[in-house]
C-alpha positions in Angstrom: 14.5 9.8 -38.2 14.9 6.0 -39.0 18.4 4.5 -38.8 20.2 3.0 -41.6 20.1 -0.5 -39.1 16.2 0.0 -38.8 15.9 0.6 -42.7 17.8 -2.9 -43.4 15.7 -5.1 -40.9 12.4 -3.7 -42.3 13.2 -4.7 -46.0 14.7 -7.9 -44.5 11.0 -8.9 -43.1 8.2 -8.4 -45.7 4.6 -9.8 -44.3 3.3 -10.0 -47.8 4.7 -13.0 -48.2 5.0 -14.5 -44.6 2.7 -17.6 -45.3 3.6 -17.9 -49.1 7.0 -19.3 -48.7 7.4 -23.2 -48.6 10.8 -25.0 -48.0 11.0 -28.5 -49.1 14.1 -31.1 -50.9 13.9 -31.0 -54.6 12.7 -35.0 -54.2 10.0 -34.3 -52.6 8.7 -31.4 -54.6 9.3 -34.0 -57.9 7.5 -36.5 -56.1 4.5 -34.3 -54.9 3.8 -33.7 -58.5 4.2 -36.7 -60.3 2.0 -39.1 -57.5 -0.4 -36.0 -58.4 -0.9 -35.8 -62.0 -0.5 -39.9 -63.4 -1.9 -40.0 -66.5 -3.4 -43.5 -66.7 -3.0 -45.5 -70.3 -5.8 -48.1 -69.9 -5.2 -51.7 -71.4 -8.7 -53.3 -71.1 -8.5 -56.5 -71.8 -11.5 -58.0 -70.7 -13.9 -57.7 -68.3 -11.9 -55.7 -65.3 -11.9 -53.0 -68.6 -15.6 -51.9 -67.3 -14.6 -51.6 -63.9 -11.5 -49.4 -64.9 -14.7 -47.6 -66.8 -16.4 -47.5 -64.1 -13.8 -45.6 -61.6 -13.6 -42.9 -64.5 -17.4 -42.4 -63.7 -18.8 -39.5 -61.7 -19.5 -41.8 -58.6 -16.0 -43.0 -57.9 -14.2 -39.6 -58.9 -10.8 -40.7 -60.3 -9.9 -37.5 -60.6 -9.3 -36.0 -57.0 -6.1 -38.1 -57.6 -5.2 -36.6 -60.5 -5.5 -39.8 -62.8 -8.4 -38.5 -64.5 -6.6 -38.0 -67.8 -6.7 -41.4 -69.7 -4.2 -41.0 -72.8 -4.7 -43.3 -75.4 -1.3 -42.8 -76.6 1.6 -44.3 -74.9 3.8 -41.4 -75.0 1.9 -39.2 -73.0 0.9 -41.6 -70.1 2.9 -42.9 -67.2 0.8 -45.4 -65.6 0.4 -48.4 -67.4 -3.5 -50.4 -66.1 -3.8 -53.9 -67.3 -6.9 -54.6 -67.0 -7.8 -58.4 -67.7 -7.1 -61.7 -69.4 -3.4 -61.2 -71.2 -3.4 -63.7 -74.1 0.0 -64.7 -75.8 -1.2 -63.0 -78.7 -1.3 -59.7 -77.3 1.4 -59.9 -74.9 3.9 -58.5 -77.4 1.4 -55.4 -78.2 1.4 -54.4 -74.3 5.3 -55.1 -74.8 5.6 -52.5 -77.5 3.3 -49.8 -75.9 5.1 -50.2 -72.3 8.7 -49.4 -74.1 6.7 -46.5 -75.9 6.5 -45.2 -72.3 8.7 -42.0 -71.5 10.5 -42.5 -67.7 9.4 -42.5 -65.2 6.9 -45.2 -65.2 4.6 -47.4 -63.8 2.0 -50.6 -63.8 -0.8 -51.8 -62.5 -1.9 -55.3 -62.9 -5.8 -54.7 -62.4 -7.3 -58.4 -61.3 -6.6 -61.8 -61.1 -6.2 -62.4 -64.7 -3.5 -59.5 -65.2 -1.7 -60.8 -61.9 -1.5 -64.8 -62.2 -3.7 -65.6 -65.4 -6.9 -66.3 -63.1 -9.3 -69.0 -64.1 -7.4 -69.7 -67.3 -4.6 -72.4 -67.1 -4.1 -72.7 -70.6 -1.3 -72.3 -73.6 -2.8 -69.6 -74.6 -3.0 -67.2 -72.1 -0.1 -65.6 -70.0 0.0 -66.6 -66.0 0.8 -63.0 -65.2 2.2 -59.9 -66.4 5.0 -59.3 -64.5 6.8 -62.5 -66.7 6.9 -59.5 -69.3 6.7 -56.4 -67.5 7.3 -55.0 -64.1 4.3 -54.4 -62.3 4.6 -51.9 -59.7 1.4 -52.6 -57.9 -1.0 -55.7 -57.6 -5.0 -55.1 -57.7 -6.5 -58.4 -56.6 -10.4 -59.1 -57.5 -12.2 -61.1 -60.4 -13.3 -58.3 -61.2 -12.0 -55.6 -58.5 -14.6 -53.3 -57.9 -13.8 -49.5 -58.2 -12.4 -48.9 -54.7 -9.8 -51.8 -55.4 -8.4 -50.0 -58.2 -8.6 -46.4 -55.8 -7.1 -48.1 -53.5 -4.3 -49.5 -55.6 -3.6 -46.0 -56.8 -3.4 -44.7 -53.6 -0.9 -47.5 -53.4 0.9 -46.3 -56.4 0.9 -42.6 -55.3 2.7 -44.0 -51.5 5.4 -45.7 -53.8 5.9 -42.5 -55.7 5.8 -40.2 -52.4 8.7 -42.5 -51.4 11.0 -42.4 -54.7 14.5 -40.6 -55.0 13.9 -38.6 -58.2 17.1 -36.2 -58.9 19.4 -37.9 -56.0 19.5 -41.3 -58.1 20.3 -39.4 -61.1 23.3 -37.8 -59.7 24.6 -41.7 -58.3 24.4 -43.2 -61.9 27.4 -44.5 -63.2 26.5 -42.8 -66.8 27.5 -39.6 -65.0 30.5 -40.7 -62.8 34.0 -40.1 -64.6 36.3 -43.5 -64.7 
């Protein structure tokens, strides 16, 4: 005959599930996800564009990052790559998609063009897209190569790992009662 106090501890402990259960913060779960799944909206610009192609490839594998999604549209991407030369003339069009972003978001200035306006020291081109936008991580190169830009991401996904998601939420003064 079992006891009532043996009948409680066996449906206390179930070994169906003993290496199924996971605790974690609600942060870091958030943040495992999103560094996991960016969806990259290219801006190729010039020639660091075919590198950006290239990482897409089959040889560098973008996608055991989870960044091999490229979305054209700006609403359903949350990585911003500029990739090359950023002229005056199409500063306000990277402008436009970047606000079309949802939060959270980032960028990545891909090369020396995107990052301090390279070579070009002219009216016409802009020394660096952080003056417009705020770049979250730097890819130096003229171009980068591939593993510049998977390194970067890598980068990008440390940054991510790192962020407070919900607790920064709750701290906002939008949610604190004068």
């Amino acid at each position: 005959m079992v006891s009532s106090n043996e009948s409680t501890l066996h449906t206390a402990y179930d070994s169906k599930i003993e290496g199924n259960v996971i605790i974690t913060r609600v942060d870091a779960a958030i943040n495992w996800m999103r560094k996991n799944s960016l969806w990259p909206m290219p801006m190729g610009l010039a020639c660091c564009a075919i590198e950006l192609m290239a990482t897409g490839a089959s040889r560098y594998d973008i996608a055991r990052f989870g960044a091999e999604v490229m979305r054209f549209s700006p609403r359903q991407s949350d990585v911003l790559i500029v990739s090359g030369t950023v002229t005056y003339k199409m500063a306000m069009a990277v402008k436009r998609i970047w606000d079309q972003m949802p939060e959270p978001k980032w960028c990545m200035a891909m090369g020396a063009c995107a990052s301090s306006g390279g070579m070009y020291r002219s009216y016409a081109v802009l020394q660096g897209i952080d003056q417009l936008i705020p770049v979250d991580v730097y890819i130096s190169g003229c171009p980068p190569r591939p593993e510049a830009l998977l390194e970067g991401l890598m980068t990008l996904q440390k940054k991510i790992e790192t962020e407070e998601s919900t607790m920064a939420q709750k701290a906002s003064p939008d949610s604190v009662e004068a």
